[in-house]
N, C-alpha and C positions, 0 to 999 in steps of 0.2 A: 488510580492516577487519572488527573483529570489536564487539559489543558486548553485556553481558551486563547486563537487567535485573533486576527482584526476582522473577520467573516465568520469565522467556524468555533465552535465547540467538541474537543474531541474527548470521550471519555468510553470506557469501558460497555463491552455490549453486554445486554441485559438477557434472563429468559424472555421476556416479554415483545423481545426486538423483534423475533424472530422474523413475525409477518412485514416488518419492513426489510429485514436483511432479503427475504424470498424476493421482495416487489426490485428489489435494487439490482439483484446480482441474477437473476433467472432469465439473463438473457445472452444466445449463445455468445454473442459478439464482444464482451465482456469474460464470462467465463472462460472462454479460448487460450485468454493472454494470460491465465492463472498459472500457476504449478498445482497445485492441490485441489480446485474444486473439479466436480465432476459434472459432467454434462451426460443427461438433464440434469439441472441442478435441481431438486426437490425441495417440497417444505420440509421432508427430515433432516435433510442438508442444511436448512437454516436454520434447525430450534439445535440439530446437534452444534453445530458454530456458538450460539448464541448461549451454551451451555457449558461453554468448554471453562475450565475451572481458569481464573487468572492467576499470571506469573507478573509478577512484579518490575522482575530486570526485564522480561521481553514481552513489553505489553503491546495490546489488540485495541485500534479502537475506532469506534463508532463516530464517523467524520459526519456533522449535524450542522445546518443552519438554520437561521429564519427566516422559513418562504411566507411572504402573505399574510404574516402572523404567527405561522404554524411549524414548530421546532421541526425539520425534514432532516431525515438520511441521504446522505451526498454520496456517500461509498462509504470503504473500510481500509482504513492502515494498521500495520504493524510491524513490532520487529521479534524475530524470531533466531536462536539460535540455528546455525545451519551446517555440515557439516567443521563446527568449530568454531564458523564466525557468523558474527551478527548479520541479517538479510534484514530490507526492508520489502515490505510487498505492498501495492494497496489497489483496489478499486474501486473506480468513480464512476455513478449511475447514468444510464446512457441519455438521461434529458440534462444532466448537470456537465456534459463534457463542455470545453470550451471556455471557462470561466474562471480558469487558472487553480482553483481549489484542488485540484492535486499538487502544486505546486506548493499551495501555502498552506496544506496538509504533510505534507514532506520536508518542509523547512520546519514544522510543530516538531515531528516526528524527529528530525535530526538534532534539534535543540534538547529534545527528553533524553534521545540516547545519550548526547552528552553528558548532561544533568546527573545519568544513572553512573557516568564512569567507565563507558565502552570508548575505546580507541579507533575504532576502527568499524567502519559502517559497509555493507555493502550492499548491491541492487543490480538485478539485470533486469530485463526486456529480451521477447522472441524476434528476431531479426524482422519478423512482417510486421511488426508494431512499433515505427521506429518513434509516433508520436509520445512512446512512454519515455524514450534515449532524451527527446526534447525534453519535455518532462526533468530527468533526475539531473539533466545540465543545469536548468535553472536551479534548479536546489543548490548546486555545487558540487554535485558529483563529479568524478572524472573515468573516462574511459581506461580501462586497462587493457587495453589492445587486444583483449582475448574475445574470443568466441568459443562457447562450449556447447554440450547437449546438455539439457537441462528437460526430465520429465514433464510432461502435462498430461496430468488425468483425462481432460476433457476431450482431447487430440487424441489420447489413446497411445501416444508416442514421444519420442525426445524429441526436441526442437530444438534448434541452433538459436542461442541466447547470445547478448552481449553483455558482458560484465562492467560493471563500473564500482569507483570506491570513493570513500571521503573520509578524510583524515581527522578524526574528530578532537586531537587534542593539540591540533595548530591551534592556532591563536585566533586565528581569521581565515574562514575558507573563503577567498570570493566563488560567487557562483559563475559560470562560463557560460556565453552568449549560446544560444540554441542556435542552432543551423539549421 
């Protein structure tokens, strides 16, 4: 599955990715806010990502623009079955923050879930990183008032997350202003 925004190209990660997934995501400040990568993040950490077989309903994928000429990895979105319900997770490389493309990487990503026939989206964020809450507001998420522990390899421990959701088979989500 491929999908192409007004900036980005998102499509499936390749073996061959690997040495850009390592150069994107092998930095601790990044990895932190993950659930599942581990810190240090190695080059076996990236050729094993970059190898992971695809699934169709809950696709991964390789967030790419053109810098300078030169097709570039921005980060990584997906959506993944999680206990029961659809998760979005993604990461943006730490020279490409700021630029909104997690935003218009996360609006791709909730137009596919749609597309595929999932109702119901969900995303959190670790309470210290509230510029990803920013983040999935713009999208259209909404806050579920909860806070949980939610694992991180990298930390070594559960983290207090905040949960959010988006109703994907409204008609029209607007997105809610970032605070």
């Amino acid at each position: 599955m491929f999908h192409r925004s007004e900036r980005l190209f998102l499509r499936p990660a390749w073996p061959e990715d690997w040495e850009a997934i390592y150069s994107g995501i092998a930095d601790e400040s990044i990895v932190r806010n993950l659930a599942r990568a581990p810190w240090p993040y190695t080059p076996q950490d990236a050729q094993h990502f970059a190898n992971l077989p695809h699934d169709p309903s809950n696709p991964r994928f390789m967030i790419t623009a053109l810098h300078g000429g030169v097709v570039t990895l921005i980060g990584c979105i997906g959506l993944d079955e999680c206990n029961g319900q659809l998760d979005m997770g993604y990461w943006i490389g730490r020279k490409f923050w700021g630029h909104g493309y997690a935003t218009e990487a996360g609006k791709a990503a909730v137009e596919m879930a749609r597309m595929l026939g999932h109702e119901r989206l969900s995303a959190s964020h670790f309470v210290d990183n509230p510029a990803s809450g920013r983040v999935l507001r713009k999208i259209g998420f909404r806050p579920t008032g909860m806070t949980r522990k939610h694992g991180c390899l990298a930390r070594g421990e559960a983290v207090d997350a905040v949960t959010y959701e988006i109703d994907l088979a409204a008609a029209h989500y607007p997105p809610q202003q970032a605070a």
